[in-house]
N, C-alpha and C positions, 0 to 999 in steps of 0.2 A: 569340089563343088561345095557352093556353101547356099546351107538356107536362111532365108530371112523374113522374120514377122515384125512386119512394122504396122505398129498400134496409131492412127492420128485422129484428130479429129473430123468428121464428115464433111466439113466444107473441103479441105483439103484432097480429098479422093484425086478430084478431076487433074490438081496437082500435080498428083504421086502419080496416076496413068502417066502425064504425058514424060515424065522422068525414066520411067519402067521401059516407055517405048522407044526414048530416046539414045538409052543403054543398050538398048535388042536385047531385050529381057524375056525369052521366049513365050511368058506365060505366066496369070496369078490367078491367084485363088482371092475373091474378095465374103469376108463375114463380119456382119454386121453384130456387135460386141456390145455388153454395156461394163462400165469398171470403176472403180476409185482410185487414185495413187497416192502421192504427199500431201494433194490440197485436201483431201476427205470429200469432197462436193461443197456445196453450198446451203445456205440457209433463203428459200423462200418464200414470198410472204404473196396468200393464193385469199382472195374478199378477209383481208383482215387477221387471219391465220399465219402465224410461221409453220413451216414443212421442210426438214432439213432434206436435201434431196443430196445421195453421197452415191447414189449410180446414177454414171450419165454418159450419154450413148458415145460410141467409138468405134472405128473401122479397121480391123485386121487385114490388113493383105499380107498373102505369101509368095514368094518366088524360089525359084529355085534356079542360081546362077554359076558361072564360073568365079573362081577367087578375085581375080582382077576386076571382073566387071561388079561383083557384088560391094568392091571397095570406093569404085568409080560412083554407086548408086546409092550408096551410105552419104558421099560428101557431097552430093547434089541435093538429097532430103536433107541435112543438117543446115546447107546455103537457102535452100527455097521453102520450105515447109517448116523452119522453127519461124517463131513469133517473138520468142523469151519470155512466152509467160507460161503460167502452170497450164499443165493438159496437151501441151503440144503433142506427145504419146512418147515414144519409145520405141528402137531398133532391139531386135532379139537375132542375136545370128549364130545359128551351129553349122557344126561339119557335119558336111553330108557323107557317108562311105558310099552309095550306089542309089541308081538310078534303074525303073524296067520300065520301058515300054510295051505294055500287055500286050498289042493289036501285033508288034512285030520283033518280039523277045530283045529287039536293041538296053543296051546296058552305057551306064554311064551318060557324057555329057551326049551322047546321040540321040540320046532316048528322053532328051527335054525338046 
């Protein structure tokens, strides 16, 4: 099993759902995030003022899938959801070792 945080930008959300759902991606976790990466933010300019602004808002979703489908769901956000410009966000993926379902002790991929 493997997990994935994938950081994008908020227009993008409705996006990444219908990809998630199109995968059978049993289930995400969505939090709303603020961050900087390579660009730093921006510089701007608010009645005549500069204001460098270097947090700016972003969407965290997590999933938690099988190997195959986690790789299927990486090259679908890399084909639909980059732009090529800065900010598009980032894929974080680890191995998962176990999974529990609290309500009915199932373990592993049953228990997503």
């Amino acid at each position: 099993m493997k997990k994935l945080e994938i950081v994008i930008k908020p227009e993008k959300l409705e996006a990444l759902k219908k990809i998630l759902s199109d995968c059978n991606a049993s289930g995400m976790m969505i939090t709303n995030i603020m961050g900087y990466g390579n660009q730093k933010g921006f510089m701007h300019v608010y009645r005549g003022t500069e204001y460098m602004v270097n947090l700016l808002p972003k969407v965290k979703v997590e999933t938690v899938v099988s190997a195959d489908i986690a790789e299927k769901i990486i090259g679908k956000v890399l084909k639909e959801i980059s732009t090529g410009s800065y900010g598009d966000g980032k894929i974080f993926i680890y191995e998962l070792e176990d999974a529990v379902r609290i309500r009915t002790g199932e373990r592993g991929p049953s228990a997503l």
